[in-house]
PDB file as gemmi writes it, atoms N, CA and C in Angstrom:
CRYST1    1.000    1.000    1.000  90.00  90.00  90.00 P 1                      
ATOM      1  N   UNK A   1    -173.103 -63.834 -59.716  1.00  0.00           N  
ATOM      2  CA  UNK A   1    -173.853 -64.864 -59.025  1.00  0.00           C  
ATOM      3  C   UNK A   1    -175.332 -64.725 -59.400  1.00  0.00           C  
ATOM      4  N   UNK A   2    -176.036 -65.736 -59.769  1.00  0.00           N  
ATOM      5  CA  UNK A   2    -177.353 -66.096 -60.323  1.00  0.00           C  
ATOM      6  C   UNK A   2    -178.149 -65.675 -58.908  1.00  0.00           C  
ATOM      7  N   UNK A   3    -179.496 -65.161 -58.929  1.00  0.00           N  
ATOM      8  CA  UNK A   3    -180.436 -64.666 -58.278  1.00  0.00           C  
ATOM      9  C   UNK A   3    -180.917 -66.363 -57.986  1.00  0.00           C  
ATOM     10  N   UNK A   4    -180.866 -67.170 -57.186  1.00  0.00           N  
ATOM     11  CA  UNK A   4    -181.206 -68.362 -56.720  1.00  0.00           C  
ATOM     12  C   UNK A   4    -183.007 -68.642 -56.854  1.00  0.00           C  
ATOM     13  N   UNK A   5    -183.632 -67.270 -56.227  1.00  0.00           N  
ATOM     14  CA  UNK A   5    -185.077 -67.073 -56.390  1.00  0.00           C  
ATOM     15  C   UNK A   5    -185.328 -67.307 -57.728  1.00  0.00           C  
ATOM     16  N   UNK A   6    -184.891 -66.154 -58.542  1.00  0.00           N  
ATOM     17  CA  UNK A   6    -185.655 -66.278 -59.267  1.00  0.00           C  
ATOM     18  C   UNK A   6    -185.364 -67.241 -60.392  1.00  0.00           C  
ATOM     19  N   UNK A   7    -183.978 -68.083 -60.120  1.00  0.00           N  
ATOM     20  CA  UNK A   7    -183.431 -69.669 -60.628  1.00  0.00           C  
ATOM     21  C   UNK A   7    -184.492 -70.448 -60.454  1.00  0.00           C  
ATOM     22  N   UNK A   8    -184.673 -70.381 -59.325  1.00  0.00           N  
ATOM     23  CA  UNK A   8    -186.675 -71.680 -58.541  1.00  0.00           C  
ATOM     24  C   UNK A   8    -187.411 -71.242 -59.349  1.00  0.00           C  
ATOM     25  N   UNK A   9    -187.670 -69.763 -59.506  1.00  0.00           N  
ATOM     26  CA  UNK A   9    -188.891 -69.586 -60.215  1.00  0.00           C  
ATOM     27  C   UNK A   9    -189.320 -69.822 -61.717  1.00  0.00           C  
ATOM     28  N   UNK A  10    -187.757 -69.813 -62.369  1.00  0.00           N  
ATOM     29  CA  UNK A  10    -187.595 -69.889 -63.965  1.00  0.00           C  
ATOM     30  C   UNK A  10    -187.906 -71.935 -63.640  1.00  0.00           C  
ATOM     31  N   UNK A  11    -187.264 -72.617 -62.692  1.00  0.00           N  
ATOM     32  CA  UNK A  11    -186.978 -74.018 -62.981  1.00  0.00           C  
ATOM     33  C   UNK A  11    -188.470 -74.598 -62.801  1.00  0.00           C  
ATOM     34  N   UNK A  12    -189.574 -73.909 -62.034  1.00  0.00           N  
ATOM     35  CA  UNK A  12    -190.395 -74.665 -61.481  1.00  0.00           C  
ATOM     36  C   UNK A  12    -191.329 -74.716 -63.192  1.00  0.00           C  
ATOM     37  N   UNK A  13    -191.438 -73.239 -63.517  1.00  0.00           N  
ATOM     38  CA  UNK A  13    -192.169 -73.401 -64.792  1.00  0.00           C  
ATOM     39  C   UNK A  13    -191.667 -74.048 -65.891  1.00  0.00           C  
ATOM     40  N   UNK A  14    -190.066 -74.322 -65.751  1.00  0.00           N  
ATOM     41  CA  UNK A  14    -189.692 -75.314 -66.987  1.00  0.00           C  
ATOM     42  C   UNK A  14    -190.026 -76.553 -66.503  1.00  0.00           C  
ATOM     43  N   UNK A  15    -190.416 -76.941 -65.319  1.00  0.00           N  
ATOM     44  CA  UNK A  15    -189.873 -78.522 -64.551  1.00  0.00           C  
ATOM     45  C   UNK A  15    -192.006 -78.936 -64.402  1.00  0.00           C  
ATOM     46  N   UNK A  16    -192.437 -77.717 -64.646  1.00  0.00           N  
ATOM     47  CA  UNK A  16    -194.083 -77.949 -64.641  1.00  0.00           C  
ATOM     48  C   UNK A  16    -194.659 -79.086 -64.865  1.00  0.00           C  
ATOM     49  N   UNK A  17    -193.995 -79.997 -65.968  1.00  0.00           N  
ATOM     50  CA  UNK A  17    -194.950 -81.160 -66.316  1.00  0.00           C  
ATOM     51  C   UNK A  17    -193.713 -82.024 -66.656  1.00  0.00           C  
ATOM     52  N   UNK A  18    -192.880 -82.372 -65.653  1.00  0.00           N  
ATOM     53  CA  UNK A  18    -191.604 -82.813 -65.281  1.00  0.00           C  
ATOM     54  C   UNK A  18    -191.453 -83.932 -64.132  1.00  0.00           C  
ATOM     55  N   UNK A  19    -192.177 -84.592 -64.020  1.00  0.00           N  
ATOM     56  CA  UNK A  19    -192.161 -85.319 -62.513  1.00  0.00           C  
ATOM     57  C   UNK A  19    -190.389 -85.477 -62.240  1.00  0.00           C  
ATOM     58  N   UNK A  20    -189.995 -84.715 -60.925  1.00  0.00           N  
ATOM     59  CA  UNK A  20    -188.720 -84.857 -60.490  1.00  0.00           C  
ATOM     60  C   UNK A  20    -188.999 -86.356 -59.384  1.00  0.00           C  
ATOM     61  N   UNK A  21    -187.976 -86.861 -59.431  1.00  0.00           N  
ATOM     62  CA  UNK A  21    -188.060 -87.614 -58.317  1.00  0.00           C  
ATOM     63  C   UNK A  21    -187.811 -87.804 -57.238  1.00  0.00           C  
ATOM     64  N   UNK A  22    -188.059 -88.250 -56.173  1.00  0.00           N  
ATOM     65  CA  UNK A  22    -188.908 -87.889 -54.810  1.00  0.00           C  
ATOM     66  C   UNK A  22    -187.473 -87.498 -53.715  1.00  0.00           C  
ATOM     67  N   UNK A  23    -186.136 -88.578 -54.331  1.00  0.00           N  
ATOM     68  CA  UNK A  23    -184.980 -88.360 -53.466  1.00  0.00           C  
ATOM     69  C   UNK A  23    -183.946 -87.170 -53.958  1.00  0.00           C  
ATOM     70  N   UNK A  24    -184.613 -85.949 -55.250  1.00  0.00           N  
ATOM     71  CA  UNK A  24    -183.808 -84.887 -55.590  1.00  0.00           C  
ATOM     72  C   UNK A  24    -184.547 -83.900 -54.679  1.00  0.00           C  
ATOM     73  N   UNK A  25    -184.048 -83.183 -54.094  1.00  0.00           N  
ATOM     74  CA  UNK A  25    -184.295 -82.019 -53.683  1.00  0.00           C  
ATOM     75  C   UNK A  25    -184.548 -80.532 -54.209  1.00  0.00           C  
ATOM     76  N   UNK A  26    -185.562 -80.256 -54.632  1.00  0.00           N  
ATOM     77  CA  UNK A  26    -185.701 -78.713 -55.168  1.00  0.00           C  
ATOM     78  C   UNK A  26    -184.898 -78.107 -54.758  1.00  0.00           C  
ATOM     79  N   UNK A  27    -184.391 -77.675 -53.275  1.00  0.00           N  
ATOM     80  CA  UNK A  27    -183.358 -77.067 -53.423  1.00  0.00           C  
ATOM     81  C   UNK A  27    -181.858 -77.260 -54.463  1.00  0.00           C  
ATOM     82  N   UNK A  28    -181.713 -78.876 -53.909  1.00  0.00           N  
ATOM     83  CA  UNK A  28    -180.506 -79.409 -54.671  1.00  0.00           C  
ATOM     84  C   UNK A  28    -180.374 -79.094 -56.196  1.00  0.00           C  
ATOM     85  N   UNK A  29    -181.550 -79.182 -56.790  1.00  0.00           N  
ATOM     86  CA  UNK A  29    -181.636 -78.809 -58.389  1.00  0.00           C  
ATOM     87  C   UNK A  29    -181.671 -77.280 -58.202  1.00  0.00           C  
ATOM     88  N   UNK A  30    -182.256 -76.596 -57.527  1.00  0.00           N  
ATOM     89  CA  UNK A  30    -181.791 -74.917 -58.121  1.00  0.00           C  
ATOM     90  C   UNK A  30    -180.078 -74.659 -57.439  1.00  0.00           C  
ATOM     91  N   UNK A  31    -179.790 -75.576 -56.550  1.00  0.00           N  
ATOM     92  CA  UNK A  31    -178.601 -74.639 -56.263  1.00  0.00           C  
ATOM     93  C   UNK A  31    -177.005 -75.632 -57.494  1.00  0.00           C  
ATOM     94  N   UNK A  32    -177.399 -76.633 -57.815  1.00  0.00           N  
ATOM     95  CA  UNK A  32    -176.395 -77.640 -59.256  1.00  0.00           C  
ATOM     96  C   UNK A  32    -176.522 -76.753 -60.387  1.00  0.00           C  
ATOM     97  N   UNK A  33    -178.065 -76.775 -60.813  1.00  0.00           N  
ATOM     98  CA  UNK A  33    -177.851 -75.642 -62.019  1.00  0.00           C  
ATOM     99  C   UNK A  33    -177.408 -74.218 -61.490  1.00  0.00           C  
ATOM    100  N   UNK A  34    -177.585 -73.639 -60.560  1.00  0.00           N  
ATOM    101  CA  UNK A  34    -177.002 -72.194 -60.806  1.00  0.00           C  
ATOM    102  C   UNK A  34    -175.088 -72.363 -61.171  1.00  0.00           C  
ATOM    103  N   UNK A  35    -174.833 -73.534 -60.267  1.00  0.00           N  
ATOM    104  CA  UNK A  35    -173.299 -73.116 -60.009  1.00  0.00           C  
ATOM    105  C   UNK A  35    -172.926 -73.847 -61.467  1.00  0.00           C  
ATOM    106  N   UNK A  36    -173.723 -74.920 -62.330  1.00  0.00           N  
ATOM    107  CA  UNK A  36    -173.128 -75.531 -63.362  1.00  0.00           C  
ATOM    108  C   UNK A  36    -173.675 -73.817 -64.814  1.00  0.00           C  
ATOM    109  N   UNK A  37    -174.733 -73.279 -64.322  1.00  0.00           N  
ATOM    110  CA  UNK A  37    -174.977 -72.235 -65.233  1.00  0.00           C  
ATOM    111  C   UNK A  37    -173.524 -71.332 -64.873  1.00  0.00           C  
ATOM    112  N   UNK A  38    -173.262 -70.577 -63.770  1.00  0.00           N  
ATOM    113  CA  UNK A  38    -171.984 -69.966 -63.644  1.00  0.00           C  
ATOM    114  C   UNK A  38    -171.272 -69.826 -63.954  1.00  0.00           C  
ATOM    115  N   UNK A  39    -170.669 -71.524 -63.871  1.00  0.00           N  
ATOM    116  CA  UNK A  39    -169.234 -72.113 -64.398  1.00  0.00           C  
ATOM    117  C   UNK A  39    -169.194 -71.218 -66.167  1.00  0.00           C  
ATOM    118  N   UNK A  40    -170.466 -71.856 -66.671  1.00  0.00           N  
ATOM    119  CA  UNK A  40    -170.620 -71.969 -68.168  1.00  0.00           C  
ATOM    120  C   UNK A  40    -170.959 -69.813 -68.699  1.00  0.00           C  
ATOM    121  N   UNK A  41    -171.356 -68.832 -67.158  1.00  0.00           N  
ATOM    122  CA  UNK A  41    -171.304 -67.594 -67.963  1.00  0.00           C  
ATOM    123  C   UNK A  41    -170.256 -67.171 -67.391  1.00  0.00           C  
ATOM    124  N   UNK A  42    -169.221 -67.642 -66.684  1.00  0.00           N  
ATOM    125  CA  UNK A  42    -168.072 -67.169 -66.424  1.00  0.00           C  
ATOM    126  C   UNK A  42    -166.753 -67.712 -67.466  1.00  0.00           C  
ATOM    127  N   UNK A  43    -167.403 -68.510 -68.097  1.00  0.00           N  
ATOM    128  CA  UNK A  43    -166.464 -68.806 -69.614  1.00  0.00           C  
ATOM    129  C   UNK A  43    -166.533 -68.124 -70.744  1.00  0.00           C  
ATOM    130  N   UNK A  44    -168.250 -68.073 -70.594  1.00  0.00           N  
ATOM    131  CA  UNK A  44    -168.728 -66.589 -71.918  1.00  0.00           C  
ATOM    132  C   UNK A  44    -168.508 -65.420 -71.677  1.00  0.00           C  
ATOM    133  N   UNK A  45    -168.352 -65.250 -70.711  1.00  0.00           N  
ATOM    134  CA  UNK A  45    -167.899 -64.034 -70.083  1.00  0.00           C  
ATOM    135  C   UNK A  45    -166.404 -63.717 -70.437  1.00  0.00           C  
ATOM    136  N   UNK A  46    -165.467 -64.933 -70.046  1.00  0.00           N  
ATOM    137  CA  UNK A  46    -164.041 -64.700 -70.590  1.00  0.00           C  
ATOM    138  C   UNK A  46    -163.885 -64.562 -72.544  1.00  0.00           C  
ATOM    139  N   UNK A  47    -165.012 -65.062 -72.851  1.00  0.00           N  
ATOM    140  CA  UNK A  47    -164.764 -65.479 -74.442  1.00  0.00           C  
ATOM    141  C   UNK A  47    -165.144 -64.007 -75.242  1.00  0.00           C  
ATOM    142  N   UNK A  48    -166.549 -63.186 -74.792  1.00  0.00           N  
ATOM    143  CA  UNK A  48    -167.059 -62.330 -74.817  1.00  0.00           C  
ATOM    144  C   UNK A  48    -165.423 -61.089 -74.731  1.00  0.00           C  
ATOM    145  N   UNK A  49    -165.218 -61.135 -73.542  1.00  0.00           N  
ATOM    146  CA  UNK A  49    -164.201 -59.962 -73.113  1.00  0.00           C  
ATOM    147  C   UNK A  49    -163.019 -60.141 -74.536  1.00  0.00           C  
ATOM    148  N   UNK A  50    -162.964 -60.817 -74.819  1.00  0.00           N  
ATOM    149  CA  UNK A  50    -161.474 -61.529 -75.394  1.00  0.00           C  
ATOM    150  C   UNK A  50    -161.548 -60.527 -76.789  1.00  0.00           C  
ATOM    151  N   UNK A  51    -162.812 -61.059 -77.216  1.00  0.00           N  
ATOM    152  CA  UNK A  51    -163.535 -60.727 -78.743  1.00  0.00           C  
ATOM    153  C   UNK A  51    -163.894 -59.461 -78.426  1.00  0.00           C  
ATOM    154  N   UNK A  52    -164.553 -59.067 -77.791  1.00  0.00           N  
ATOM    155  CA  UNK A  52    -164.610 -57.629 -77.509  1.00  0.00           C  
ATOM    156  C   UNK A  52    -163.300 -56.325 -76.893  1.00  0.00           C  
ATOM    157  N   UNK A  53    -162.732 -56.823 -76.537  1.00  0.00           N  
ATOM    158  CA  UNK A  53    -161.365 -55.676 -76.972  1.00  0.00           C  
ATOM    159  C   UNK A  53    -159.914 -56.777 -77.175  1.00  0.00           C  
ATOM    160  N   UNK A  54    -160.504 -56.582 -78.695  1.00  0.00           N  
ATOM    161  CA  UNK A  54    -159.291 -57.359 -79.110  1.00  0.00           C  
ATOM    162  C   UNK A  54    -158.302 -56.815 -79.211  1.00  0.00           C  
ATOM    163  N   UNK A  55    -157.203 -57.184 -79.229  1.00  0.00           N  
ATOM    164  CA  UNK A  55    -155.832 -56.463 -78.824  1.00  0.00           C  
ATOM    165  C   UNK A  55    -155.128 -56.498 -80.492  1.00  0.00           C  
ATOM    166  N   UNK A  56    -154.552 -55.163 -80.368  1.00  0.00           N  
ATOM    167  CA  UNK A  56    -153.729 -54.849 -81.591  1.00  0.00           C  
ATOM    168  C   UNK A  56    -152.856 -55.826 -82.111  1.00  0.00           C  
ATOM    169  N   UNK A  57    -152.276 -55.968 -83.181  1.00  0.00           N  
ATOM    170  CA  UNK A  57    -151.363 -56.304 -83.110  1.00  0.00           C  
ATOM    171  C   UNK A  57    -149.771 -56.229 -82.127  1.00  0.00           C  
ATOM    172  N   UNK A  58    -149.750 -54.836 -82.108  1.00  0.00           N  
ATOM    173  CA  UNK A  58    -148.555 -54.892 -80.873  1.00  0.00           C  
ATOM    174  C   UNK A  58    -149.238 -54.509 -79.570  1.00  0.00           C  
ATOM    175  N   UNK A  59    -150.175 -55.375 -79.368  1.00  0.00           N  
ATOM    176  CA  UNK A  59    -150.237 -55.624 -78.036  1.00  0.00           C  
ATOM    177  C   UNK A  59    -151.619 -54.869 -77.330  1.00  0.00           C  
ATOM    178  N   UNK A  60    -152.237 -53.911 -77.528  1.00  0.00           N  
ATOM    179  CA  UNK A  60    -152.991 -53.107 -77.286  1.00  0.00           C  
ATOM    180  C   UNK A  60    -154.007 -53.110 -77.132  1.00  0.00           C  
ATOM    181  N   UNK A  61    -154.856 -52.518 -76.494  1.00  0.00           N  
ATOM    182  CA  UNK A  61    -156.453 -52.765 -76.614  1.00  0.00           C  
ATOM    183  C   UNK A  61    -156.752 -51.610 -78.112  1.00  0.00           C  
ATOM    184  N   UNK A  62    -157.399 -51.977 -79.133  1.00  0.00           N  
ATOM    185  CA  UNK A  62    -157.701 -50.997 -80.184  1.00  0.00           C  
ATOM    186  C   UNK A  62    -158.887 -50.391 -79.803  1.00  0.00           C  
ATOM    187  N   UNK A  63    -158.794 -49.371 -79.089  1.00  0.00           N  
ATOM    188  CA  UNK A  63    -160.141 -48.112 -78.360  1.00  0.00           C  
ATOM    189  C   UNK A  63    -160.746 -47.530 -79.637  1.00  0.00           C  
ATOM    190  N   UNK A  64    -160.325 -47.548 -80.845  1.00  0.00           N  
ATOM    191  CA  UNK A  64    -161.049 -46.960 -81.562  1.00  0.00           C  
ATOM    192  C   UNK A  64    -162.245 -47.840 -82.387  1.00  0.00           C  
ATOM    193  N   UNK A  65    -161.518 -48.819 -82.075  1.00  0.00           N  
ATOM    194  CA  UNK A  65    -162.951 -49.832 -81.863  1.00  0.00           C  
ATOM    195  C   UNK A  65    -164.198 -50.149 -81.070  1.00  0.00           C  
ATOM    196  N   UNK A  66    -163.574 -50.165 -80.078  1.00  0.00           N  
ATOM    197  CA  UNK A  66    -164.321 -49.635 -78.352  1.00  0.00           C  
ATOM    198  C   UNK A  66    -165.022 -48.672 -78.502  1.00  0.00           C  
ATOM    199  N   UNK A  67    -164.584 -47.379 -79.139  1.00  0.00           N  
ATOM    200  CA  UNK A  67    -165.489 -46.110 -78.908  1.00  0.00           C  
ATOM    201  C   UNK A  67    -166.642 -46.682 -80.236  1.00  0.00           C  
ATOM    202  N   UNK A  68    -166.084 -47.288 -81.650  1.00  0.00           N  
ATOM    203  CA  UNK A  68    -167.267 -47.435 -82.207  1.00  0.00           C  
ATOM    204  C   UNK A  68    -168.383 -48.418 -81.889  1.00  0.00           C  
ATOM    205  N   UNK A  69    -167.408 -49.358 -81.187  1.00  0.00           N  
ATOM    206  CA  UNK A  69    -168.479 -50.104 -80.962  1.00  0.00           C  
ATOM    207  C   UNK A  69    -169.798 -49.340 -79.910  1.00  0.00           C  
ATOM    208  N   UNK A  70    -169.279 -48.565 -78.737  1.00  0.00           N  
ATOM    209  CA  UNK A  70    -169.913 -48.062 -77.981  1.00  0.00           C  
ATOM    210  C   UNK A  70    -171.147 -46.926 -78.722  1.00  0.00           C  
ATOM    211  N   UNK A  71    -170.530 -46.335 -80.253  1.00  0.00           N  
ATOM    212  CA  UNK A  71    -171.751 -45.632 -80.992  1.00  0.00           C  
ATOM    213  C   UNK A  71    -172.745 -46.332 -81.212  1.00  0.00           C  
ATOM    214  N   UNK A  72    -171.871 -47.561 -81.862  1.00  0.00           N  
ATOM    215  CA  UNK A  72    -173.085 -48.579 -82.283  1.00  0.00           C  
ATOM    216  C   UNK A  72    -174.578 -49.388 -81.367  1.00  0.00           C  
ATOM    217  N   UNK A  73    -173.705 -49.240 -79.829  1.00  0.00           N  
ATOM    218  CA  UNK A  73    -174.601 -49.696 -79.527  1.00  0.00           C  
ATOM    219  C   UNK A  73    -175.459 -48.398 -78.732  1.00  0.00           C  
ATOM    220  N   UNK A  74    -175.318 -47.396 -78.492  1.00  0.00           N  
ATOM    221  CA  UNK A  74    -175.726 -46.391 -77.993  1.00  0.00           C  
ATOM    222  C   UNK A  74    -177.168 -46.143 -79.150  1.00  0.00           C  
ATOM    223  N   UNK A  75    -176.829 -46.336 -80.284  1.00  0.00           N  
ATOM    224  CA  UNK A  75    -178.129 -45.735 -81.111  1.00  0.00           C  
ATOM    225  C   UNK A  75    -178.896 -46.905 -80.949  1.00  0.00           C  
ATOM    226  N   UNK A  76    -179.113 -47.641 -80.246  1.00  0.00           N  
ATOM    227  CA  UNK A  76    -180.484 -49.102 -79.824  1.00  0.00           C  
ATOM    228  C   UNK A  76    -181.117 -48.390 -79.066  1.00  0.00           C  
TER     229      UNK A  76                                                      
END                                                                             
């Protein structure tokens, strides 16, 4: 779940030189985009997982991928 605050705070500086109009509600716009942002990192999220332990051929999670990947990112 998106931090709602600091959703207002990212939208107000994108929306800065944005005239919204008078019958949308600031609230209403931070709380549409969080749940339409959600929707959209709870899909990358499934797509991400998928590609990231991809399953063997017979069936498996391949960990020896997992562990390299985990070297790889450990030396950042």
């Amino acid at each position: 779940m998106l931090n709602r605050q600091v959703v207002k705070e990212f939208l107000d500086e994108e929306l800065r030189e944005v005239e919204v109009p008078e019958d949308i509600s600031k609230e209403a716009i931070v709380e549409t985009f969080c749940k339409y942002t959600e929707d959209d990192y709870y899909e990358w999220l499934k797509d991400n997982y998928r590609s990231f332990f991809q399953p063997l051929s017979e069936g498996g999670v391949d960990w020896d991928l997992i562990k390299e990947r985990i070297k790889n990112y450990s030396r950042d």
